[in-house]
C-alpha positions in Angstrom: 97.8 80.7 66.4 100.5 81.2 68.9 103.9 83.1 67.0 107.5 81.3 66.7 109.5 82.9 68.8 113.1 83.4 69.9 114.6 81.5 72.4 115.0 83.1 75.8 115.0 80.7 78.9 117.0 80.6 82.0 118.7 77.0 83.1 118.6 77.5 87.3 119.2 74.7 89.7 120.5 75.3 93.9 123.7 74.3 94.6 124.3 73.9 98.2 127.9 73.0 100.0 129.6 72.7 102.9 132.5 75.7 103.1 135.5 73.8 104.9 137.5 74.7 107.7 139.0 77.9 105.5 136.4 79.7 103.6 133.7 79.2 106.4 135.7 81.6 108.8 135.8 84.1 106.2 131.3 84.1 105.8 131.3 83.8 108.9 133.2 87.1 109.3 131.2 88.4 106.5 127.9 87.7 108.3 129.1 89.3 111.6 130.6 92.3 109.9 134.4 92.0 109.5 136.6 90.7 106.6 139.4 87.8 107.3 142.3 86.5 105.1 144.8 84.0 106.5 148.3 84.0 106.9 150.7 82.3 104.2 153.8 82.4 104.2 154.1 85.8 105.4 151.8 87.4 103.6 148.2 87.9 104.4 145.6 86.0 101.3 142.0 87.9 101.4 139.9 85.8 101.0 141.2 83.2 102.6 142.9 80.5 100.8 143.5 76.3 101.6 146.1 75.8 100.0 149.8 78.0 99.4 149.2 79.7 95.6 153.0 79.1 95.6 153.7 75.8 97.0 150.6 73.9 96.6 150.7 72.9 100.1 148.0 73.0 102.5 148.0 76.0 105.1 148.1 76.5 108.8 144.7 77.9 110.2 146.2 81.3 111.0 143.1 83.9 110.6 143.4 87.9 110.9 140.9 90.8 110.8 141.8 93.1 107.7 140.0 96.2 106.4 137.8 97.4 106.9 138.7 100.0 104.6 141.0 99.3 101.0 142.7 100.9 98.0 141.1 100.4 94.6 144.1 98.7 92.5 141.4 98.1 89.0 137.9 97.8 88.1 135.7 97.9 85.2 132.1 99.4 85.2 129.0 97.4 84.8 126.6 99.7 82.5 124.3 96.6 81.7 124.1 94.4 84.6 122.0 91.0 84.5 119.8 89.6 86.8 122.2 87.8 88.6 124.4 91.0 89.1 124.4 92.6 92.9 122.4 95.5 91.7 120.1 96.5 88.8 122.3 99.6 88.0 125.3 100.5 86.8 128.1 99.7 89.2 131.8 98.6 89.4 133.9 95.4 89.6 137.1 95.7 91.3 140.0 94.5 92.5 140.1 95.7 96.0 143.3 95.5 98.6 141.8 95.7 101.8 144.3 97.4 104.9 146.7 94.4 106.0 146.0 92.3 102.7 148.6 91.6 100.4 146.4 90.2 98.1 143.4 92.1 96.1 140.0 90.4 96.3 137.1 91.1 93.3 134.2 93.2 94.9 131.3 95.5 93.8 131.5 98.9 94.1 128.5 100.8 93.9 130.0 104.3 93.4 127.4 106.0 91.7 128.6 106.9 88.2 131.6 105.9 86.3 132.9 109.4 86.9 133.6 108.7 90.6 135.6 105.4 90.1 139.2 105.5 90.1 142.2 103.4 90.0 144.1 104.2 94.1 140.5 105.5 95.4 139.6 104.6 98.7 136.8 102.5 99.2 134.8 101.0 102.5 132.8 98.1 103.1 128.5 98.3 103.3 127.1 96.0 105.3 123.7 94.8 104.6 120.8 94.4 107.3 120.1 91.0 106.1 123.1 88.8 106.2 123.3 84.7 106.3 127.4 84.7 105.0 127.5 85.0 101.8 129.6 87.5 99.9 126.6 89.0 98.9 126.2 90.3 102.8 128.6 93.3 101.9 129.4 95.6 99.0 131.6 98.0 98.9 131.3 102.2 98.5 133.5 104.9 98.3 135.2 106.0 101.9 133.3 107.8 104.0 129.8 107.1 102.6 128.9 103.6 104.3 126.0 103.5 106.7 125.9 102.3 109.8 124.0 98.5 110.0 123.5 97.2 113.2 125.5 94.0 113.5 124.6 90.9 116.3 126.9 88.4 115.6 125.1 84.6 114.9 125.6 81.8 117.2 126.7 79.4 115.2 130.0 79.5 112.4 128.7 79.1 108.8 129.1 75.8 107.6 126.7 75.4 104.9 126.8 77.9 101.6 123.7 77.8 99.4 123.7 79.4 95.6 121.1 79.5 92.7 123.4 78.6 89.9 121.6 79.8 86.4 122.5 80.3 83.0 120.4 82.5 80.2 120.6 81.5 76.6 119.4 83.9 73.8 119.6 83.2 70.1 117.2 82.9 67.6 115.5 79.7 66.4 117.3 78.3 63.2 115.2 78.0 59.9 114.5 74.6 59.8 113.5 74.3 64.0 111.3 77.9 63.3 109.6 75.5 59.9 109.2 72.7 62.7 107.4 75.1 65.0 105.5 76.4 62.2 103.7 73.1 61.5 103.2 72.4 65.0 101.3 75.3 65.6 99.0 74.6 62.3 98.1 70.7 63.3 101.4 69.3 60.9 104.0 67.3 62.0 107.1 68.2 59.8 110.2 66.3 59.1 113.6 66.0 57.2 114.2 63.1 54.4 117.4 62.2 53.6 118.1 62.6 50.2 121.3 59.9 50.8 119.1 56.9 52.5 115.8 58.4 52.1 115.5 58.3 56.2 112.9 60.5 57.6 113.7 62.3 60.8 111.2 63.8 63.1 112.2 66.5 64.2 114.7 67.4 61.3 118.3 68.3 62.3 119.2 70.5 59.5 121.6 67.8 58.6 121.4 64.0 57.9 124.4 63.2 60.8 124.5 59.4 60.0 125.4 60.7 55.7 127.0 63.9 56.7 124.5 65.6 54.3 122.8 69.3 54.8 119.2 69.1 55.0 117.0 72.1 53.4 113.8 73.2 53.1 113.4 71.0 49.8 113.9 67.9 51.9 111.0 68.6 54.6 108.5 66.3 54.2 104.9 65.8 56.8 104.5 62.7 58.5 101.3 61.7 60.1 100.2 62.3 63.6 99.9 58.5 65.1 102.7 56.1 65.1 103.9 52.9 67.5 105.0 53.2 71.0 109.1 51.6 70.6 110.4 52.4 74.3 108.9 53.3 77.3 109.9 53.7 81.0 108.0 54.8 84.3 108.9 58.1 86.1 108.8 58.0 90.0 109.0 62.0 90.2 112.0 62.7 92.9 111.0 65.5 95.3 113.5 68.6 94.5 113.7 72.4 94.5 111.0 73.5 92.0 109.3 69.8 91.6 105.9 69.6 89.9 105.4 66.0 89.5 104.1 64.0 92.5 102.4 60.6 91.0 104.7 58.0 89.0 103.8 58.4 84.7 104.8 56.8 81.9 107.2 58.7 79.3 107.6 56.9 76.2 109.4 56.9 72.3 107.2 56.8 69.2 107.8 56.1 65.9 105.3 57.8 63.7 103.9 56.9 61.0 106.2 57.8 57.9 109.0 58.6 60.4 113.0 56.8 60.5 113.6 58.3 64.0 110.7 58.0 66.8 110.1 61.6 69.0 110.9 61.2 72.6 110.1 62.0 75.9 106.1 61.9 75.2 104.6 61.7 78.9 101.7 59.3 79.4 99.5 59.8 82.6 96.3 58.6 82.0 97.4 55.0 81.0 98.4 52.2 83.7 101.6 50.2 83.3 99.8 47.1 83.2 97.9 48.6 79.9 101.0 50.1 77.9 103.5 48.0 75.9 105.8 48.0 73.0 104.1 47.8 70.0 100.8 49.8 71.1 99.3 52.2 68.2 99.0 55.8 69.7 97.3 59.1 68.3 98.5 62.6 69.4 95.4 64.5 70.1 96.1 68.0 69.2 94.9 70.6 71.0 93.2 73.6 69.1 94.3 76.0 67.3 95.5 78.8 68.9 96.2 77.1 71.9 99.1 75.4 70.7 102.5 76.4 72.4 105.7 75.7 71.2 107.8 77.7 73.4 109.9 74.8 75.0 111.7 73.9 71.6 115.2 75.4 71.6 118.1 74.8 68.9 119.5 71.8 70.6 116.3 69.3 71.4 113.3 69.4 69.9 110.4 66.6 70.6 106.8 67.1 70.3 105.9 69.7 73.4 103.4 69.0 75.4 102.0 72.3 75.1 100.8 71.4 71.4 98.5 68.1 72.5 95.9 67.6 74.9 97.0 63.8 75.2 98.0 60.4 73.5 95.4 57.6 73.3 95.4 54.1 71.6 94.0 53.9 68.6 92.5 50.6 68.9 94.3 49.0 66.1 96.4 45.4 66.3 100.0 45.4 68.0 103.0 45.9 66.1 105.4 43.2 66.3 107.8 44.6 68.8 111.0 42.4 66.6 110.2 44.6 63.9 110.9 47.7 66.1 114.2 46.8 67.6 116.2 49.2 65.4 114.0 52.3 66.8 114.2 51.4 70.7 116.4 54.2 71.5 
């Protein structure tokens, strides 16, 4: 049987923009290896800004070369960088005034230990050989130790910036979700009974939100493994970044049997639309022990994964009035 776990999972979608008449200059400089700010009201803004920090207003276009080298005005060290970080060892993030800036722009600083960062050190840029403008093309080093990239300026000005956006979460599953997972993995379906209404929710919550009541391990209570389809809709999968799904499915609600509250999102592939309908008796069919996974359930939504059945099928019994299921078509 497959171990509960703790919860570790990245949430990563591309983001991809156009960079504007203002910012777009200054990748593009990045890409052909040189560093722009613009001019603002006498003073020179690196990077680049659209609008006046002091008046609001938007700017001329009035573009000049600073740099390449700059003075080190604060920074703190990286000892534990993440995956998203520039580099996978310990480096610095500072503020950076490049020569003819009057502004100080946030950069890495790969320096080498914490020992050879200062506040006032000088510092020059590294290009990188493979540059598309992005202010990932550059980092920057301590004077005098950059090496020399050869640099072909593109054809075209940047206009289009692409990102991977992610987020990690980390935290442990909380008792009553770990409980839930528990009985998954063993062939039970477990969930919480208000001891206000004497509701059943599936999964449980840890609390009863309609009675503002806490719900322990006392109120856990098994409810079967079949129940009445109460909702359903069909998916035409949208081609996107990281798409699995080609052919249009069914995903479904269903109320189980001895259940308030029917578990959601249950995808249904191997039934036609002109088959399924409100009111249709399924049964889960588990898949067996031990190759049950859990994995997807987090501390903020929690269905029945699909890594725990095989498949739904109809259990051959009579309809269920669909007026009878109106209060559970949600």
């Amino acid at each position: 049987m497959t171990e509960t776990h703790a919860i570790d999972y990245t949430m990563e979608f591309p983001y991809t923009r156009t960079v504007g008449p203002v910012f777009g200059p200054f990748l593009t400089g990045l890409r052909d290896g040189k560093i722009v700010g613009n001019r603002v009201n006498g003073r020179v803004l690196v990077p680049p800004m659209e609008f006046d920090p002091d008046t609001g207003k938007p700017v001329e276009l009035d573009f000049v070369e600073v740099g390449p080298g700059g003075t080190v005005v604060g920074w703190t060290w990286v000892s534990d960088p993440s995956p998203k970080h520039p580099f996978q060892h310990p480096f610095a993030l500072a503020l950076i005034t490049l020569d003819g800036a009057d502004t100080a722009m946030v950069h890495a600083v790969d320096a080498g230990s914490i020992d050879a960062m200062s506040t006032g050190m000088r510092v020059e840029p590294q290009y990188h050989e493979d540059r598309h403008g992005a202010v990932t093309d550059v980092h920057f080093v301590p004077e005098g130790t950059a090496t020399t990239v050869a640099i072909v300026p593109g054809e075209e000005p940047v206009m289009i910036t692409e990102h991977s956006i992610a987020l990690r979460i980390q935290e442990e599953l909380h008792d009553h979700r770990r409980r839930f997972v528990e009985g998954l993995l063993a062939g039970r379906i477990i969930g919480q009974k208000s001891p206000v209404d004497g509701k059943v929710y599936v999964p449980g919550r840890g609390y009863d939100n309609m009675n503002r009541t806490l719900l322990t391990e006392a109120d856990e209570v098994e409810v079967a493994d079949r129940g009445t389809v109460v909702a359903f809709t069909q998916i035409t999968p949208v081609q996107y970044h990281g798409q699995k799904e080609t052919e249009p499915y069914i995903r479904c609600s269903v109320l189980l049997d001895g259940a308030d509250q029917p578990v959601l999102g249950i995808d249904i592939r191997d039934i036609t639309m002109a088959d399924f309908r409100i009111g249709m008796r399924m049964q889960m069919v588990w898949k067996p022990e031990g190759q049950r996974d859990a994995s997807d359930i987090d501390n903020r939504y929690a269905s029945i994964p699909e890594g725990c059945y095989e498949t739904w099928k109809p259990t051959g019994e009579p309809d269920v009035d669909p007026d009878s299921l109106k209060e559970h078509s949600w």
